[in-house]
C-alpha positions as CSV (number, residue, x, y, z in Angstrom):
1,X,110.4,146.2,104.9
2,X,108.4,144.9,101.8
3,X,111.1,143.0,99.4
4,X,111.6,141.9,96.2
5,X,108.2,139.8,96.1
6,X,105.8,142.4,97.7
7,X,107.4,145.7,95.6
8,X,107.1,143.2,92.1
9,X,103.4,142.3,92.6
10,X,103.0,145.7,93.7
11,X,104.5,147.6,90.6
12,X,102.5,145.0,88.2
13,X,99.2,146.2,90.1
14,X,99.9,149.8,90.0
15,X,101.0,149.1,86.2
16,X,97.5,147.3,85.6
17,X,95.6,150.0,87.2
18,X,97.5,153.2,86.4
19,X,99.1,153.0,82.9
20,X,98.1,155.1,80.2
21,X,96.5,157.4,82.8
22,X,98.1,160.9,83.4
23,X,99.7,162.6,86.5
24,X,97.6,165.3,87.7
25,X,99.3,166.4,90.6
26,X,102.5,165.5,92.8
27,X,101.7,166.2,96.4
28,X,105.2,166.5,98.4
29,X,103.3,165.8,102.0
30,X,106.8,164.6,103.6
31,X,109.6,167.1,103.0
32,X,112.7,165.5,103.6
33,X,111.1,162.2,101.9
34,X,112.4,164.1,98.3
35,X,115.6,163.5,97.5
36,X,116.1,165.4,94.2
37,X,115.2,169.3,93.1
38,X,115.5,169.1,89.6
39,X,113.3,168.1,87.5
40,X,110.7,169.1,89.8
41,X,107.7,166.6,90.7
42,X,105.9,169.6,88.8
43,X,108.1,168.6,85.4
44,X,106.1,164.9,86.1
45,X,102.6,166.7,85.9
46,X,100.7,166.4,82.1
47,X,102.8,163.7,81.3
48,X,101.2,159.6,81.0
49,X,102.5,156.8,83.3
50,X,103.9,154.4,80.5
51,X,104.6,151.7,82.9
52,X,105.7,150.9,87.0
53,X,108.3,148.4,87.4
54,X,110.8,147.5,90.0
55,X,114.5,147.6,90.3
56,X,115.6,145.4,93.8
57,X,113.3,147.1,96.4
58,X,112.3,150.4,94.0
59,X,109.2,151.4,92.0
60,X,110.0,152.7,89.1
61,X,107.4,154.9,87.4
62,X,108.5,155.6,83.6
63,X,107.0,158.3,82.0
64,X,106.2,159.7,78.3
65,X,108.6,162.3,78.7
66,X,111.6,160.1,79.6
67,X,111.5,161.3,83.5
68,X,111.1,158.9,85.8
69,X,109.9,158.8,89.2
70,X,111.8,155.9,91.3
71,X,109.8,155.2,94.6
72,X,111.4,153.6,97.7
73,X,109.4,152.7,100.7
74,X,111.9,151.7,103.2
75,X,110.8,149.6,106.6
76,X,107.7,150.7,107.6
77,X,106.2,153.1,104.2
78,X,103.3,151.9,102.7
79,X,101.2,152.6,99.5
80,X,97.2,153.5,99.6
81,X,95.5,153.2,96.2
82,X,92.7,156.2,96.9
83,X,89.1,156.5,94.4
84,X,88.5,159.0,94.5
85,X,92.0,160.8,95.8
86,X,91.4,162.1,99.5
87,X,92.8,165.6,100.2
88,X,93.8,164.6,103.9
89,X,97.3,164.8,105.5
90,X,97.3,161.7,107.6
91,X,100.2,160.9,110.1
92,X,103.3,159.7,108.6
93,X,102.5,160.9,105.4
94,X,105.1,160.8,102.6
95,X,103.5,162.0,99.3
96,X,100.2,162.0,97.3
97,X,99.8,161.4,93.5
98,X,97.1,161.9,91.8
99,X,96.0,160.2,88.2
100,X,93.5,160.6,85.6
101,X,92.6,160.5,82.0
102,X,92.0,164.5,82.2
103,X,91.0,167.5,84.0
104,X,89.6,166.2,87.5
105,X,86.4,168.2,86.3
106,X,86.1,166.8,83.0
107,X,87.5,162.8,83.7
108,X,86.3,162.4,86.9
109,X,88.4,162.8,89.8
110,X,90.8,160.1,89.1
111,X,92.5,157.9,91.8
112,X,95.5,158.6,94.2
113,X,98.3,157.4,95.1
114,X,99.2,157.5,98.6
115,X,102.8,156.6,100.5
116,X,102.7,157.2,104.5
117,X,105.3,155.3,106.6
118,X,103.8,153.9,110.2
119,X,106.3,154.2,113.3
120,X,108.1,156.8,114.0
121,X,111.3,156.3,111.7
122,X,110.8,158.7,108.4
123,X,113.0,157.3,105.9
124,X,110.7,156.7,102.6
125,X,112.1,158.4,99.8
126,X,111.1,158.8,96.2
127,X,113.4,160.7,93.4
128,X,112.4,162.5,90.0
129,X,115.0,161.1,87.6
130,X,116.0,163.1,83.9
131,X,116.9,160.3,81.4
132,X,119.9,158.9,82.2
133,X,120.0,159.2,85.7
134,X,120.0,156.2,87.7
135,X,120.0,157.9,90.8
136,X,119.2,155.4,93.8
137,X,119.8,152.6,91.3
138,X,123.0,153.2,90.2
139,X,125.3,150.1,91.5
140,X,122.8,147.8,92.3
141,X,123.6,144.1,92.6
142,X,122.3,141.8,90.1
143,X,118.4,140.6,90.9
144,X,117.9,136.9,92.2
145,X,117.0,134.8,88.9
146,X,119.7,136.5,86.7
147,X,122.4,134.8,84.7
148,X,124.6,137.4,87.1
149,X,123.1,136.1,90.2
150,X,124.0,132.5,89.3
151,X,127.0,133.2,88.5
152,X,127.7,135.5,91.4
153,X,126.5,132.1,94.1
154,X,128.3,130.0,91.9
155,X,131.6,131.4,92.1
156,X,132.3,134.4,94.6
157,X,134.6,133.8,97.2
158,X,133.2,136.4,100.1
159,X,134.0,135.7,103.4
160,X,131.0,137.8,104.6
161,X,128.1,136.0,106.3
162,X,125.8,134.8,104.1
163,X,123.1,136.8,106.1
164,X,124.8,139.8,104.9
165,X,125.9,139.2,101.4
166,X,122.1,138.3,100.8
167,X,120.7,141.7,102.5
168,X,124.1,144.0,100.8
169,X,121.8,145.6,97.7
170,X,124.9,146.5,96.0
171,X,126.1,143.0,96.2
172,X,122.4,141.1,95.9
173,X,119.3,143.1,94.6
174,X,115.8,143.0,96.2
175,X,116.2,140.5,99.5
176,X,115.8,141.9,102.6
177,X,116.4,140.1,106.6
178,X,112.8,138.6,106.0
179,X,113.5,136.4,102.7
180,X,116.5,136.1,103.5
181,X,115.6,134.1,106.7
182,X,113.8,131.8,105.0
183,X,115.8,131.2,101.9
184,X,119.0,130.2,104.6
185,X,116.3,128.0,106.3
186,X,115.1,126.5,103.1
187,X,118.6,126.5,101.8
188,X,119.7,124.6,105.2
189,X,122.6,126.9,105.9
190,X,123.9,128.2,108.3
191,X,123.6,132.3,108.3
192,X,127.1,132.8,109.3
193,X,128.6,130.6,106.7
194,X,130.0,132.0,103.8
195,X,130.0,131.8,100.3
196,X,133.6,131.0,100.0
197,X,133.2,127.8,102.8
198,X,130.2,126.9,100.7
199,X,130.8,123.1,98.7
200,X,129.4,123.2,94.9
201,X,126.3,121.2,96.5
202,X,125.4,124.0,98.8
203,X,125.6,126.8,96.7
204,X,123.3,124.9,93.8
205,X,121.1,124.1,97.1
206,X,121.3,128.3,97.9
207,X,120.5,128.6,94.2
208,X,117.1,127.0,94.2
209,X,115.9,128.1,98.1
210,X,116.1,131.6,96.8
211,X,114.2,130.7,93.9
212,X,111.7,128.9,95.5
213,X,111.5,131.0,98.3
214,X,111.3,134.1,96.4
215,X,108.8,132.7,93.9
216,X,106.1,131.3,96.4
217,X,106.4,134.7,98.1
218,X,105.7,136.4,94.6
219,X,102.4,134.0,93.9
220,X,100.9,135.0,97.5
221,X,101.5,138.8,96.9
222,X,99.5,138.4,93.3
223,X,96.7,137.8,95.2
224,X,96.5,140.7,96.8
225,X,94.3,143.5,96.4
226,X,95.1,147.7,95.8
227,X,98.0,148.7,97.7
228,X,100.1,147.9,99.7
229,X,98.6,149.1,103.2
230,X,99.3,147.0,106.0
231,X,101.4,148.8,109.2
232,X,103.3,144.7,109.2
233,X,104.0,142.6,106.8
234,X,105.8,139.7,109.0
235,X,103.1,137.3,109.2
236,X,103.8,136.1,105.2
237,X,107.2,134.6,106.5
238,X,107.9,131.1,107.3
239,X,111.0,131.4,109.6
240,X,111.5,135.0,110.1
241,X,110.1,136.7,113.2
242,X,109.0,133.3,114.7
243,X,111.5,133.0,117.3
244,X,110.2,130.4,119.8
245,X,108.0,128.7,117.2
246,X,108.5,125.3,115.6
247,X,110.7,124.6,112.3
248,X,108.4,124.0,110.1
249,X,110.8,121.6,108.5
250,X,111.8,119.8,111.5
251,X,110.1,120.9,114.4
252,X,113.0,122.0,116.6
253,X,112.4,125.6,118.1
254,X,113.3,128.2,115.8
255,X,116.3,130.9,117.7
256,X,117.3,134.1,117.2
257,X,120.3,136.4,116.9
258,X,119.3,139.6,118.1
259,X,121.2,142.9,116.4
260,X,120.6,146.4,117.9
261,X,117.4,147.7,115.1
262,X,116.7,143.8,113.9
263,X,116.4,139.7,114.3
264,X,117.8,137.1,112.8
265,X,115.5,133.8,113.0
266,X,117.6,130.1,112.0
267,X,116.9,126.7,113.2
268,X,120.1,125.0,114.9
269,X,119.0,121.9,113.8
270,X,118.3,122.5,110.1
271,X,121.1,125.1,109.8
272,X,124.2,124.8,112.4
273,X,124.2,121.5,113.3
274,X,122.7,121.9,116.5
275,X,124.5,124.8,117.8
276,X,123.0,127.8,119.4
277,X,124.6,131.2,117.8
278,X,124.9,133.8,120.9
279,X,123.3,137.1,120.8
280,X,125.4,139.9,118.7
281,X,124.3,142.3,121.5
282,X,127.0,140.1,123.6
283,X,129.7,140.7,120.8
284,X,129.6,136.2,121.0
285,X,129.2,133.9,118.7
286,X,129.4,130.0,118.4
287,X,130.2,128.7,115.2
């Protein structure tokens, strides 16, 4: 699923290439991948794209009107920039939009925006928001880098996992299993720890993995081109999804707790002192 990283590089190339311009036409492609009925996409049409940005793992398309579209791409949706706009229905697709400075006949016929999801699993959604409506974003936790965020590391005592408070969006925004592989990794903790077991040291050592992590990640994705197209994204990662391979920090052979739709990669070296964690799928775990 693209996080925090990929969706803000994202939104500031979409930004850079689509503000100012004006939404022709709203192609609903996916039906159940629209989660509101009023305003209508159709309210959206006529109206200049002001600016995209990004709210934890959302787009956010702000328009002159004050309606917003809010864009969420979920595990496996993707983003095509299109010039010109294609008129095709391909497999998986979610929805088409379609920009210009005018009429297609008098402007040229723009460039389109198009959101498929590969697999099988349909779960991309995207809202029409009136102002005022925070829809999908209502409740949100506060976005790695904040004051909130710090403060949040600094002083929470949750007894969750810290693999879980880091992937809860309502408690953290914009980290997903991927980062938040590495950031533990980086961080050198252990993903079943907790905040509350946490010393002073180790949550000022949480503090700055995340920030690292997260801003390396964010440096790589400006250098990508258009959209955001690729059917996987897991190669970018440094621990995640590399089960079996070395630690890149200390060379030990990178394990894996497996859950029943996901994978949890952590060095036992780096992370638990050596121990193996069993597989969820047993209902074990070593500590």
């Amino acid at each position: 699923m693209p996080e925090l990283p990929e969706m803000q590089a994202l939104s500031e190339r979409l930004g850079a290439r689509l503000g100012g311009l004006t939404l022709r036409r709203a192609d609903l492609l996916g039906f159940s991948s629209l989660k509101t009925y009023d305003p209508a996409p159709a309210a959206l049409e006529g109206h200049a794209l002001v600016s995209v940005g990004r709210r934890a793992k959302y787009l956010v398309w702000d328009f002159d009107d004050g309606n917003r579209l809010v864009l969420h791409l979920s595990q496996a949706g993707r983003l095509d920039v299109e010039e010109p706009p294609k008129k095709t229905k391909p497999r998986g697709a979610v929805a088409r939009f379609v920009f210009g400075r005018g009429d297609a006949g008098l402007d040229g016929p723009g460039v389109g925006i198009l959101v498929r999801e590969y697999g099988s699993q349909r779960k991309a959604s995207w809202w029409v928001l009136a102002p005022g409506d925070e829809g999908p974003l209502e409740g949100l936790g506060p976005e790695p880098g904040s004051d909130e965020f710090a403060a949040l590391i600094r002083t929470s005592d949750s007894r969750r996992h810290l693999t879980t408070d880091l992937r809860d969006q309502r408690t953290v925004s914009g980290i997903g299993r991927g980062w938040g592989d590495d950031i533990l990794q980086r961080a050198r903790l252990s993903p079943f720890s907790s905040l509350r077991a946490l010393t002073p040291e180790q949550r000022e050592a949480l503090l700055g993995a995340t920030t690292d992590v997260l801003g390396e990640a964010l440096e790589l994705e400006r250098h990508r081109e258009g959209g955001l197209s690729e059917s996987s994204l897991g190669g970018r990662f440094t621990v995640h999804g590399r089960y079996g391979e070395p630690c890149p920090t200390c060379g030990e052979t990178l394990q894996r707790v497996s859950f029943e739709s996901y994978e949890m990669t952590y060095c036992p070296h780096c992370q638990t002192g050596g121990k193996v964690l069993a597989d969820r799928r047993l209902s074990r775990l070593l500590r």
